[in-house]
N, C-alpha and C positions, 0 to 999 in steps of 0.2 A: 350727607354727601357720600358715605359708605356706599349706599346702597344704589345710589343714581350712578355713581364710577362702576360701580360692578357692573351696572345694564340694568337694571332696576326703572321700572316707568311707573309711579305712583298711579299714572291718568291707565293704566292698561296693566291692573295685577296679576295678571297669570298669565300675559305674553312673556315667550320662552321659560315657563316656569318648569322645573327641575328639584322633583322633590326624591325621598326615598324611603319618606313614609308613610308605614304600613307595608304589608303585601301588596306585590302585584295580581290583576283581578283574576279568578281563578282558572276563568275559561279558557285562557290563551295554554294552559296546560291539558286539556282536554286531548285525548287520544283522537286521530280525526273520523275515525267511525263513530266516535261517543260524539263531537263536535255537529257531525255531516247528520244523527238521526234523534238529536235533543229532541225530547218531548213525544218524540212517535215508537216508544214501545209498546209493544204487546204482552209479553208475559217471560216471565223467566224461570227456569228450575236449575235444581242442584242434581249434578249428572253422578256425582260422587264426593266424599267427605273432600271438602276443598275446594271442587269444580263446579262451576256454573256457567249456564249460558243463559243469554238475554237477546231476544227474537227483534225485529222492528217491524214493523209494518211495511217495510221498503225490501223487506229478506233480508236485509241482514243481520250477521250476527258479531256478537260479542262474549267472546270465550274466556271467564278470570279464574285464576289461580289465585288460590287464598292460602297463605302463609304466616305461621306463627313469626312475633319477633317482641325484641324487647325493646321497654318504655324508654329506658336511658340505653342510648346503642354506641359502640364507638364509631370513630370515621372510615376504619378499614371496611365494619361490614354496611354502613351505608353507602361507602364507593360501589362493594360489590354488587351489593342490590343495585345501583346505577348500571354497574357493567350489565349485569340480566336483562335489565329493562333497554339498555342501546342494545342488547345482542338479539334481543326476541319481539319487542316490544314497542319498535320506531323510540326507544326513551322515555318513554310512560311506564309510570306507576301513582300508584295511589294507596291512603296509608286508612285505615276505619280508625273510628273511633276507641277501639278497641286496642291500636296498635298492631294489630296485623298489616301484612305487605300486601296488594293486590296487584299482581301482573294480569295484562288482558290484551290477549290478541285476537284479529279481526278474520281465523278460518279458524277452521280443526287442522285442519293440517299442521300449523305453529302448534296443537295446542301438547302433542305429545313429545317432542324435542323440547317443548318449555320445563314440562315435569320431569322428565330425567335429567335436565341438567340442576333445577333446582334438587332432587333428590341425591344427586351427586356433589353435591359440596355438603362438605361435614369438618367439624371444630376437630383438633387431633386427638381430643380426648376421644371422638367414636359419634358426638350427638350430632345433631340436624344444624345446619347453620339457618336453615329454610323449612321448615316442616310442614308439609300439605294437612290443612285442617282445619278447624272451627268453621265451621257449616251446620245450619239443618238443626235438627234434636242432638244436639249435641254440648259441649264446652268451647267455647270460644279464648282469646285470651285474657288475662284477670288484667280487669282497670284498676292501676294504683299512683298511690302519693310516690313520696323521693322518699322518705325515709331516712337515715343515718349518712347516706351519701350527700344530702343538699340541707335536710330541714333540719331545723332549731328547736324543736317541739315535739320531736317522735316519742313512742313509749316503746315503739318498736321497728324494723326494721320493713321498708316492702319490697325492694328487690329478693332480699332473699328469703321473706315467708314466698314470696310471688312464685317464684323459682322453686322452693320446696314442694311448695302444693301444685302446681301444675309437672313437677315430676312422677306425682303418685295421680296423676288427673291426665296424661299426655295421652293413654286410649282412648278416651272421650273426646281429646282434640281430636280424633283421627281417625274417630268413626260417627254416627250416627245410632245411637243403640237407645238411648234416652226416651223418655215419653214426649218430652219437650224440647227445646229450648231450655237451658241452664247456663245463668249469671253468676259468674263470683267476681267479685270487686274486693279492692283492698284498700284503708285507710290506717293510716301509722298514728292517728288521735283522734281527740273527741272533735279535732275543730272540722276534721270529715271533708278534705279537697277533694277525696277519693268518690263523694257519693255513696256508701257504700249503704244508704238509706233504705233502699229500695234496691236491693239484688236477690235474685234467689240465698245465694251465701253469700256472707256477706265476714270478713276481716278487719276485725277493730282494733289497734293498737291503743291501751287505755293506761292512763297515769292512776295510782292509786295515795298520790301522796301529794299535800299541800308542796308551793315552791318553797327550796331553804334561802336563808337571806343572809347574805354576806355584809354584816351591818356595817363593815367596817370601810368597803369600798361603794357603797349603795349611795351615796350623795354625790362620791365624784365623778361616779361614771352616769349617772340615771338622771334625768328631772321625774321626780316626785310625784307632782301631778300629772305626769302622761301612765306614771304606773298605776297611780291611782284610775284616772280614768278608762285604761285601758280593761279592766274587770267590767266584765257583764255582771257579775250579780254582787257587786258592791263588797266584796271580801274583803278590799285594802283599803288602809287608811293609814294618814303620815304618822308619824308616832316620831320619839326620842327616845334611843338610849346610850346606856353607859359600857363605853369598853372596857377591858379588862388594864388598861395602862390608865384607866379612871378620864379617859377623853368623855368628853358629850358629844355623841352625833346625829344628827337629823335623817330618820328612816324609815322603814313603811311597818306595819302589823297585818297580819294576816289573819283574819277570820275561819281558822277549818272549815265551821260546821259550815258555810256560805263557799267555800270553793268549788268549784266544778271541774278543775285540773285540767284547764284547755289550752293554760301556757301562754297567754295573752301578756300578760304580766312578763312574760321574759323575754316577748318579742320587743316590747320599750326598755327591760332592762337587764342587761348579763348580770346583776348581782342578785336576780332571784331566780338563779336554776330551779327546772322540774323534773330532768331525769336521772331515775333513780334506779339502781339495779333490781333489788325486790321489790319495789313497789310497780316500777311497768310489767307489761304485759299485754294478755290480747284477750278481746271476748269475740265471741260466734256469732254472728247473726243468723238467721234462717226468713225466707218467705216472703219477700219483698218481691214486687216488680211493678214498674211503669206501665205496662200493654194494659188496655183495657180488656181485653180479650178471655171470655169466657167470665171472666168476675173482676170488678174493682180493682185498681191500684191498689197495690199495700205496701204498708211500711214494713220493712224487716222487725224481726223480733229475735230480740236476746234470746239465745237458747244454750251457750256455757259461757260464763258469771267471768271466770278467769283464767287464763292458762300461763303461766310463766317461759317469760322467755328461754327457750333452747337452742340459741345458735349452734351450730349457722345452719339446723336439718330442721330445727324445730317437730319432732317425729309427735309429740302429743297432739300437736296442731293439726298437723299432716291427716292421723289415723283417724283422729275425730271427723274431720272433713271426707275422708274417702269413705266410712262408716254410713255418714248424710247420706252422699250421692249413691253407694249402693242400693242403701234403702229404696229410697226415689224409684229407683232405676226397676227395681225386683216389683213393686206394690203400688207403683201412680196407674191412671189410668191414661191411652194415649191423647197426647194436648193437655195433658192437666201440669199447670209448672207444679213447682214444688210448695208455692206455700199454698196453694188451691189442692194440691192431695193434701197435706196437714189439716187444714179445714176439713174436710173430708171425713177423714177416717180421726178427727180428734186432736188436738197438740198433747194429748195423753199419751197418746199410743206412738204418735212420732219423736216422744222421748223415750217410749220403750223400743219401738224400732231399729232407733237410731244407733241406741243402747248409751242414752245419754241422761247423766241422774238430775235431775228436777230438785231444782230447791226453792227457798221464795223469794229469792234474791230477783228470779225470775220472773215473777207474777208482774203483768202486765196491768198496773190500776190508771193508765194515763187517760184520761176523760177530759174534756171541755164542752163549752154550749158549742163551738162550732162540730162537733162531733157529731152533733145530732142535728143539726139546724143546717147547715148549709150542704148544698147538692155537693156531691162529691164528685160524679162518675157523670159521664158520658151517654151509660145504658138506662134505658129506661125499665122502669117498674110498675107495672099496673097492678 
């Protein structure tokens, strides 16, 4: 009877229906130059690090502004970025995947009043609230996890590795100097939200240490079996023991040599933390990327083991990484990414390059039948 008083017509379900979920659909956001020439472009180029224009077939054009900005932003600078987009923009904007800002307007005329007012607002500290860049052969901005601020599971932090490394990385937003295109993505664990599978470089926040178990609160707080179950490679199992006031209580065991310290386990229960001061930390990926372009997809490859956390500058992390991309940058050939020069010239020589020391911690022995047996790529091979 609820439902028929409210207006509810069982014989007619979705007359006046009023719902609020999900997004609304995306296109009524559309810029109406982007709206008025869907599907009829021609070609696009990048006029300078940040700018782009995109042609229609109809004449016209569309001018963006590409802008660095951060994963987690507060409300002040997403109003602002609102005010930019009402002052320049008819109220559009658009966010990449990347987390960059894209403002775009429909002459050249808007599009030099866009960039000086964007280049004109700055944080009081001196830096860019808006910084024109990641375009082209260049560094875009690093895809990452939450890190210390939201997750339950980091070994390491990715706002501020994020923010280190693209401090000693901000000329490469902001120019085009690169052979390539260059990816760095970040992930604060092994469970990898971040992707960081497949990037040029790639930041792994890694646990080096089974979870400890607080046997004494582990039954009140936890069910048993969802921590058992929660392990991918069967490390837990229920166990008994003895406290030190001689109680018996019912609690889990943990297998070392079977864990993979991915923290599953502490998402079903707060009495088996995983983070640990010395034992997290971060290891380096190198040489991954999605494109098919020019050679095969590849997965990233370990290329330093461990580095310990350095809050809040992390500079071993930092130095190592700007080492990579110099490299790159000095010795690729042009279009070649970064783990297609390593191919190249050897993953010998792009640890001497790099100036980064090879151990076998590194040796890559992961093989399976589908490694060899199933098509992988796109391109073909005669």
């Amino acid at each position: 009877m609820a439902f028929i008083s409210s207006g509810y017509n069982p014989d007619k379900p979705m007359e006046n229906r009023i719902t609020d979920i999900g997004p609304k659909k995306f296109d009524q956001f559309y810029p109406p130059v982007i709206a008025k020439n869907k599907g009829k472009w021609l070609y696009h180029e990048i006029l300078e690090p940040g700018v782009l224009v995109h042609v229609s077939e109809t004449g016209d054009e569309v001018y963006t502004v590409r802008v660095g900005a951060a994963r987690l932003m507060s409300i002040t600078l997403i109003r602002e970025a609102c005010e930019i987009a009402d002052k320049h923009c008819d109220g559009c904007l658009r966010f990449t995947t990347r987390n960059n800002i894209e403002f775009m307007v429909d002459s050249k005329d808007k599009l030099e009043p866009l960039k000086q007012d964007l280049a004109s607002r700055k944080f009081d500290a001196g830096s860019y609230k808006f910084p024109l860049g990641g375009t082209g052969a260049g560094i875009t901005n690093i895809v990452h996890t939450q890190g210390w601020i939201h997750c339950h599971t980091p070994a390491t932090d990715a706002s501020g590795t994020v923010k280190a490394t693209m401090d000693v990385l901000f000329d490469d937003f902001q120019n085009m100097r690169l052979p390539a295109k260059l990816r760095v993505s970040m992930a604060c664990c092994l469970n990898m939200c971040g992707a960081v599978h497949c990037s040029d470089i790639a930041i792994l926040g890694y646990h080096r240490k089974p979870p400890m178990i607080d046997h004494e609160y582990l039954n009140k707080m936890c069910e048993i079996p969802l921590a058992v179950a929660a392990c991918p490679t069967a490390a837990i199992k229920p166990s008994k023991t003895e406290l030190p006031d001689g109680t018996k209580v019912n609690t889990v065991a943990v297998n070392a040599d079977r864990c993979m310290y991915c923290g599953n386990c502490y998402t079903m229960c707060p009495s088996m933390p995983l983070a640990d001061t010395e034992g997290d930390g971060i290891v380096l990926m190198a040489g991954g990327k999605i494109s098919n372009r020019i050679s095969a997809p590849k997965f990233s490859k370990c290329v330093v083991a461990f580095i310990p956390n350095e809050q809040p500058r992390w500079p071993t992390m930092t130095a190592t990484i700007k080492r990579m991309v110099e490299a790159y940058a000095n010795d690729a050939n042009k279009y070649e990414r970064l783990g297609d020069w390593a191919e190249r010239i050897g993953w010998e020589k792009f640890f001497e390059k790099c100036e980064i020391e090879f151990t076998h911690h590194l040796i890559d022995d992961f093989r399976d039948a589908a490694y060899y047996t199933w098509r992988q790529t796109t391109q073909f091979k005669f």
